[in-house]
N, CA, C and O atoms as a GROMACS GRO file, in nm:
protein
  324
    1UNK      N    1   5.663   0.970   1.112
    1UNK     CA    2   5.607   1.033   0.996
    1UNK      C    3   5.508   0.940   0.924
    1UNK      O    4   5.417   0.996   0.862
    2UNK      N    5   5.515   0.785   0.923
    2UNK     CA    6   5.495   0.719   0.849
    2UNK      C    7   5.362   0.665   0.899
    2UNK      O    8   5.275   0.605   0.836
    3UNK      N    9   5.370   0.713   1.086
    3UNK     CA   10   5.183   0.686   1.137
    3UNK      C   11   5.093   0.803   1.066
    3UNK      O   12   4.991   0.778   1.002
    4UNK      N   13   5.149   0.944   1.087
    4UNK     CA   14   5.093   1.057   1.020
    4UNK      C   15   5.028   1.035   0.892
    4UNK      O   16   4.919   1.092   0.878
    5UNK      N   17   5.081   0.949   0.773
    5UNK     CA   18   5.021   0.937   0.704
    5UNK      C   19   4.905   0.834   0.676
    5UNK      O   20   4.805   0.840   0.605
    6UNK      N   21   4.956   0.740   0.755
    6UNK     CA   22   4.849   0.616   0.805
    6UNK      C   23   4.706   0.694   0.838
    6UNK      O   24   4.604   0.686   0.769
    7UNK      N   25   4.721   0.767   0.953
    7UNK     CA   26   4.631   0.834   0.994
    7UNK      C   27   4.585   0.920   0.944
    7UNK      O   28   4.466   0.931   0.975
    8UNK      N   29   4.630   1.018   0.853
    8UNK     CA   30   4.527   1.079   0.765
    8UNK      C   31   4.467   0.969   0.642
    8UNK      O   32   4.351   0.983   0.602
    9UNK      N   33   4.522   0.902   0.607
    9UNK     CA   34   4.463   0.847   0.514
    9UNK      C   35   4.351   0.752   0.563
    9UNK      O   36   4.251   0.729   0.496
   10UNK      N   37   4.366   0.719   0.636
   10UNK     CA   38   4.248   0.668   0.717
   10UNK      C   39   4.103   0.762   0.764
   10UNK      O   40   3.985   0.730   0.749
   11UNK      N   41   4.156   0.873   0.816
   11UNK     CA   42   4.092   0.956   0.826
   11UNK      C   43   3.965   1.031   0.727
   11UNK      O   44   3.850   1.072   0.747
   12UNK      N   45   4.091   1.021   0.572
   12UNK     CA   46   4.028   1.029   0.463
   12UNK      C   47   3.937   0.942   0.375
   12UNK      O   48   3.860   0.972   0.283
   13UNK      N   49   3.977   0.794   0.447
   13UNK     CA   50   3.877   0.717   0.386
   13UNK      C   51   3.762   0.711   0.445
   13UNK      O   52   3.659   0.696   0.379
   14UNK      N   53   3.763   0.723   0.592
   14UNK     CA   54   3.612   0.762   0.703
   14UNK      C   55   3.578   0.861   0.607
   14UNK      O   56   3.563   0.811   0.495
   15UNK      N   57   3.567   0.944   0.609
   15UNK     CA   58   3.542   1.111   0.530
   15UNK      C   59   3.476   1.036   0.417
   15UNK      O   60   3.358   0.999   0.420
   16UNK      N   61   3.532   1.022   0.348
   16UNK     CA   62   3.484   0.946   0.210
   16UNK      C   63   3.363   0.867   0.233
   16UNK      O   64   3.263   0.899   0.168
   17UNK      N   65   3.353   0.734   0.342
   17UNK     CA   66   3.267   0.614   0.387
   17UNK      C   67   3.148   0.723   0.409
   17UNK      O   68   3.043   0.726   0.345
   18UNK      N   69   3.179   0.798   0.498
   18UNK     CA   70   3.065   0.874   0.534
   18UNK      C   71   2.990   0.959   0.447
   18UNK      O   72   2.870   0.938   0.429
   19UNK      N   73   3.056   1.062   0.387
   19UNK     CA   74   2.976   1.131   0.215
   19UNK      C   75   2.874   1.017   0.169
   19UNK      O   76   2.751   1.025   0.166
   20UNK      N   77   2.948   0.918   0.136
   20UNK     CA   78   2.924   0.803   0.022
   20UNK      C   79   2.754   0.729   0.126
   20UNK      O   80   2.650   0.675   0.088
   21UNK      N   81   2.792   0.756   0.217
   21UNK     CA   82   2.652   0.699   0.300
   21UNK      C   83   2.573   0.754   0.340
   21UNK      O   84   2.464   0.704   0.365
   22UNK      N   85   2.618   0.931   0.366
   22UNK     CA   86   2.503   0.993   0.373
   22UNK      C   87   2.458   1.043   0.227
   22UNK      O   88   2.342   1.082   0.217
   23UNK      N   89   2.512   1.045   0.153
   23UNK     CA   90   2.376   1.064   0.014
   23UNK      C   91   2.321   0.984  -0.017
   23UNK      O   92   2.215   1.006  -0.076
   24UNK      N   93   2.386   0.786   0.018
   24UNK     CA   94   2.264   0.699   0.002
   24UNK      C   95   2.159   0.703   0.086
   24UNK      O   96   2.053   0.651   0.051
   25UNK      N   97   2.172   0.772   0.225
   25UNK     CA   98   2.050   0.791   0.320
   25UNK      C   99   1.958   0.892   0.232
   25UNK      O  100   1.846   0.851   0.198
   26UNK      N  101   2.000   1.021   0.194
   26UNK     CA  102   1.942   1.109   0.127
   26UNK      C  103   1.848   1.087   0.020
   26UNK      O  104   1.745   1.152   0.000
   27UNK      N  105   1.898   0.976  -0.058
   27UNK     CA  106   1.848   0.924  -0.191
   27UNK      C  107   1.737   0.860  -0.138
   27UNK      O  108   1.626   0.905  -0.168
   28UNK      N  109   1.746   0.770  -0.071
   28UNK     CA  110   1.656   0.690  -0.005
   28UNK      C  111   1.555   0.694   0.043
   28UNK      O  112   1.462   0.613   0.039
   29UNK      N  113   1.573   0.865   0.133
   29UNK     CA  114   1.462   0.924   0.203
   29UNK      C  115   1.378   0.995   0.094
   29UNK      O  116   1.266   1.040   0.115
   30UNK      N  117   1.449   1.000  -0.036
   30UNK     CA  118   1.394   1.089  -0.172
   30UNK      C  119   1.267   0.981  -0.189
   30UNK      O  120   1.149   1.012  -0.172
   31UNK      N  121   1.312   0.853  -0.224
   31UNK     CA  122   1.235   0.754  -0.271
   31UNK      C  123   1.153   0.725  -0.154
   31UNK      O  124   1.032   0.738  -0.170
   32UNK      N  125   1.183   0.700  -0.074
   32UNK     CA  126   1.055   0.683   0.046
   32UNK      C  127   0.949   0.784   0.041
   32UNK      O  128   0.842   0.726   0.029
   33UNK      N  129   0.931   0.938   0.046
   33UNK     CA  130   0.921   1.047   0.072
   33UNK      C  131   0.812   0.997  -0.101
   33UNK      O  132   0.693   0.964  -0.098
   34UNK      N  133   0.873   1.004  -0.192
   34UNK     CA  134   0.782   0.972  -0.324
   34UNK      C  135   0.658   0.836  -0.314
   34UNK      O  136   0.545   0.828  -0.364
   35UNK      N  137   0.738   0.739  -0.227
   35UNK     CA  138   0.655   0.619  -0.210
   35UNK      C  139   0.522   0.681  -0.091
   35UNK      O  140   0.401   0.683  -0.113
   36UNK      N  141   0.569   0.710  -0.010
   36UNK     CA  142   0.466   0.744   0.108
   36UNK      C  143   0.322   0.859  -0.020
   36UNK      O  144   0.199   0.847  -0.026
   37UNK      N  145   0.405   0.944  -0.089
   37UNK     CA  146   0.318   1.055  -0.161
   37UNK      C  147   0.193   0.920  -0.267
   37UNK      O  148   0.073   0.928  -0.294
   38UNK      N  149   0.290   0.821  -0.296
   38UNK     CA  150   0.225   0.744  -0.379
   38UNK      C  151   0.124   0.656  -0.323
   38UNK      O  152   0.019   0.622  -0.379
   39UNK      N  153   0.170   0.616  -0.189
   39UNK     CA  154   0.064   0.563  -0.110
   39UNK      C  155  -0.089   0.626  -0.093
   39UNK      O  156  -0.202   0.594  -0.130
   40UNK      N  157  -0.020   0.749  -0.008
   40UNK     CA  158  -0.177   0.843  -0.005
   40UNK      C  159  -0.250   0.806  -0.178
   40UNK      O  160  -0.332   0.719  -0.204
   41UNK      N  161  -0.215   0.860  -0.232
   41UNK     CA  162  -0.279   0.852  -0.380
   41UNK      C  163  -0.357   0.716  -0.400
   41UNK      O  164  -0.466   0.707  -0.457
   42UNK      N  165  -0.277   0.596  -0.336
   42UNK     CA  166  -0.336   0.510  -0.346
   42UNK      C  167  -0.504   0.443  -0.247
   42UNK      O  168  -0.587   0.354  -0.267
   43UNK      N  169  -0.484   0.534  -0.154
   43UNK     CA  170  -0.576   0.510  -0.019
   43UNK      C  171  -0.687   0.548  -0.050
   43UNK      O  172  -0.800   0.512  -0.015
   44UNK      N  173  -0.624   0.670  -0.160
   44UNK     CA  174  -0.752   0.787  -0.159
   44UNK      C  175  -0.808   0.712  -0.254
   44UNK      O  176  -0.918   0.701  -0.199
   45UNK      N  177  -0.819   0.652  -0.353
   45UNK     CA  178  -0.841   0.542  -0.481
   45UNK      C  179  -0.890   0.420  -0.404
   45UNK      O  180  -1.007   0.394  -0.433
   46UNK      N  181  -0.846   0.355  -0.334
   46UNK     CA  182  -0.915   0.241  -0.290
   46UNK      C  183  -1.015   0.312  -0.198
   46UNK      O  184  -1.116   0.242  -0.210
   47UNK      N  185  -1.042   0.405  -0.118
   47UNK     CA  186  -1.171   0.447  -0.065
   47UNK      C  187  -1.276   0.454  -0.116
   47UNK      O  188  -1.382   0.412  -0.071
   48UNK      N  189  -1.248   0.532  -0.263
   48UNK     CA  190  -1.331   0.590  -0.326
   48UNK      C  191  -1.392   0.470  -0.391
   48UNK      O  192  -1.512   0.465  -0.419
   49UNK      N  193  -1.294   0.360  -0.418
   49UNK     CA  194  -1.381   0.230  -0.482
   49UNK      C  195  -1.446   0.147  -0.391
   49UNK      O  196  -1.524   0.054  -0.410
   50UNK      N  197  -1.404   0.195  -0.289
   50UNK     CA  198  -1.464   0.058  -0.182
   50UNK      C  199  -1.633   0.093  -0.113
   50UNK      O  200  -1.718   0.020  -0.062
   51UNK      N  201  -1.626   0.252  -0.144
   51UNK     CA  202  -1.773   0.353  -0.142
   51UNK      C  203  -1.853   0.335  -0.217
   51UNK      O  204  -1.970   0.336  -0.180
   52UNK      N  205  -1.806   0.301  -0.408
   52UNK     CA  206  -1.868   0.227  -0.478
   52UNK      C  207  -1.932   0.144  -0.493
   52UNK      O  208  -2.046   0.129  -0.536
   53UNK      N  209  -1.809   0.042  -0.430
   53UNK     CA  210  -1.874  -0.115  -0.451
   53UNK      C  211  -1.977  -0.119  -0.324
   53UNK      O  212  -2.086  -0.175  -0.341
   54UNK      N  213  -1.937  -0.043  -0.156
   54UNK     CA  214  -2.064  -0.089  -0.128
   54UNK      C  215  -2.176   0.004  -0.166
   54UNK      O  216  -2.265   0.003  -0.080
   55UNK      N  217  -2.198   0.080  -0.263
   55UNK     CA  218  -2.323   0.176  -0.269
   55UNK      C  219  -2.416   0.018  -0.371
   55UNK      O  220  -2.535  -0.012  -0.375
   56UNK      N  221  -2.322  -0.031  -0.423
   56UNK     CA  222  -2.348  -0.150  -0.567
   56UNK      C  223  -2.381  -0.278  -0.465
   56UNK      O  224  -2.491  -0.330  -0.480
   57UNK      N  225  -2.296  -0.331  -0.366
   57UNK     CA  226  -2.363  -0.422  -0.252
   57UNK      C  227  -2.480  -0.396  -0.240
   57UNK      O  228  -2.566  -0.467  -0.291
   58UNK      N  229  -2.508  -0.286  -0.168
   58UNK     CA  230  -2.659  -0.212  -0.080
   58UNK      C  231  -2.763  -0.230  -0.195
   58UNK      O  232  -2.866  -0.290  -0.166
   59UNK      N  233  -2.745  -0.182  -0.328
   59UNK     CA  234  -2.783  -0.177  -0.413
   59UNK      C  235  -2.908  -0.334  -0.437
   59UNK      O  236  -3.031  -0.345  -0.429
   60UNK      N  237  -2.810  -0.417  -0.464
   60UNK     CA  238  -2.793  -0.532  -0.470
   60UNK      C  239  -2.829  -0.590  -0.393
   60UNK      O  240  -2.873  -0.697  -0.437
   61UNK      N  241  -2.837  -0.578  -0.269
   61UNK     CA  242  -2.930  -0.651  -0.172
   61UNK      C  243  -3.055  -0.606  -0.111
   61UNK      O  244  -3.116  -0.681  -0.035
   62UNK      N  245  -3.096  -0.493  -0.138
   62UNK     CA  246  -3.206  -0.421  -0.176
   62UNK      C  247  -3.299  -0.524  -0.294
   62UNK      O  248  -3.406  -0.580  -0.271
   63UNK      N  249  -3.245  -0.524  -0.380
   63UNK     CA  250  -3.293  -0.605  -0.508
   63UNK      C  251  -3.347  -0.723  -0.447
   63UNK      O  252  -3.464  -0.757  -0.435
   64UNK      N  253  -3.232  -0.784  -0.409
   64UNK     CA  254  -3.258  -0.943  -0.356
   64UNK      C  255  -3.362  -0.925  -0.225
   64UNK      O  256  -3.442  -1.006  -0.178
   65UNK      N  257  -3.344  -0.847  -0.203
   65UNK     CA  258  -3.466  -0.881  -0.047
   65UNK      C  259  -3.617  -0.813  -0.151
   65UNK      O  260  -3.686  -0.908  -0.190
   66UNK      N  261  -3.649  -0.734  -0.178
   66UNK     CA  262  -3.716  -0.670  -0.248
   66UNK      C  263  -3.779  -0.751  -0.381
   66UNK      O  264  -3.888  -0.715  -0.426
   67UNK      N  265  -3.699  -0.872  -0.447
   67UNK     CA  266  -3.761  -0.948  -0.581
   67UNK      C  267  -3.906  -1.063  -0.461
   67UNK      O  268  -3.913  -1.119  -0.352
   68UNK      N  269  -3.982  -1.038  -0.573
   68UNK     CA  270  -4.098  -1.120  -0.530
   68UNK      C  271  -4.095  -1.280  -0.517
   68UNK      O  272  -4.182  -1.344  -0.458
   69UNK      N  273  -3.964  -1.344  -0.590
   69UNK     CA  274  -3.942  -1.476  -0.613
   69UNK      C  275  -3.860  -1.492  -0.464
   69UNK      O  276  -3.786  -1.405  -0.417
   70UNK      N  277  -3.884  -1.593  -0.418
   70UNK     CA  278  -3.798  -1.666  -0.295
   70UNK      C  279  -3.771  -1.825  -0.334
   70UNK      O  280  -3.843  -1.924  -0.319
   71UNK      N  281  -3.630  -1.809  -0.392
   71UNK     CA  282  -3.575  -1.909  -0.408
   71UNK      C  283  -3.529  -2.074  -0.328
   71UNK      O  284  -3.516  -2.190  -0.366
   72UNK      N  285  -3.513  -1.986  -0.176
   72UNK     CA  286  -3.503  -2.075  -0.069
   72UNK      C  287  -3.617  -2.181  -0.098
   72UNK      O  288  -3.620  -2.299  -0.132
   73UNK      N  289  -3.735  -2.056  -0.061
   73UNK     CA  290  -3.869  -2.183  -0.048
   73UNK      C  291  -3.898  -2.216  -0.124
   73UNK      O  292  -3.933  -2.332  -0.099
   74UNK      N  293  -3.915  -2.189  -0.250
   74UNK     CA  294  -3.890  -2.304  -0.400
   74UNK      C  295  -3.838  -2.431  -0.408
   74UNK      O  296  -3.878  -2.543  -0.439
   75UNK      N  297  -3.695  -2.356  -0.353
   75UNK     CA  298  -3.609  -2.505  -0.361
   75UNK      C  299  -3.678  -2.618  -0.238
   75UNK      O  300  -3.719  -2.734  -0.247
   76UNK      N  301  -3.672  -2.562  -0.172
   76UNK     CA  302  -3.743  -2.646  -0.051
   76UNK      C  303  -3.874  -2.719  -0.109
   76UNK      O  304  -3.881  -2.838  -0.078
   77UNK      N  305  -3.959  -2.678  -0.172
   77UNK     CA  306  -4.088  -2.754  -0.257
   77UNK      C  307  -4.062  -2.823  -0.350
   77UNK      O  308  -4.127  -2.922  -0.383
   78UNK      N  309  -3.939  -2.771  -0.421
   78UNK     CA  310  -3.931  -2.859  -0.508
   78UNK      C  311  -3.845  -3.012  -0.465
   78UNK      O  312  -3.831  -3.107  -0.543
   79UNK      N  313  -3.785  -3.006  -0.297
   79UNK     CA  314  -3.763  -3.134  -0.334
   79UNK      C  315  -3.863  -3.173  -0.195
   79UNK      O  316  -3.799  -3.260  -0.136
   80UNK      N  317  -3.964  -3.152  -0.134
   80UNK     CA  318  -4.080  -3.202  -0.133
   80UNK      C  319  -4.149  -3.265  -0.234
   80UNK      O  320  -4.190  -3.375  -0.198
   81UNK      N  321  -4.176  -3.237  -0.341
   81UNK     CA  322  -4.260  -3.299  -0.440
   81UNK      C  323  -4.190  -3.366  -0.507
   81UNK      O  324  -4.238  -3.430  -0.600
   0.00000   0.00000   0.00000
């Protein structure tokens, strides 16, 4: 009689171990499932800035090739003379 109860109670604590671990899987996959949603959000935000900055690069080196001053060969004359 006295394994019978061994064994359910054992039984009952598996039962228990297991509930108790599959809703921390559940929870988990909640928060992952929110993180992954938060990611995208984030991808889509760093694209959109990284389209920016190079429209502001291009921009910018447009300028620099395009200014009439050439600094290189300046410097270069000036330590000639």
């Amino acid at each position: 009689m006295i394994e019978w109860i061994i064994i359910g109670g054992i039984s009952v604590a598996i039962y228990i171990i297991l509930y108790k671990y599959e809703k921390r899987i559940e929870n988990m996959q909640n928060k992952i499932d929110e993180n992954f949603n938060n990611i995208k959000k984030h991808h889509e935000k760093i694209d959109k800035n990284k389209n920016r900055l190079d429209e502001h690069y291009n921009h910018i080196e447009k300028l620099w090739v395009s200014s009439p001053l050439d600094y290189k060969h300046k410097k270069e004359e000036q330590k000639e003379n």
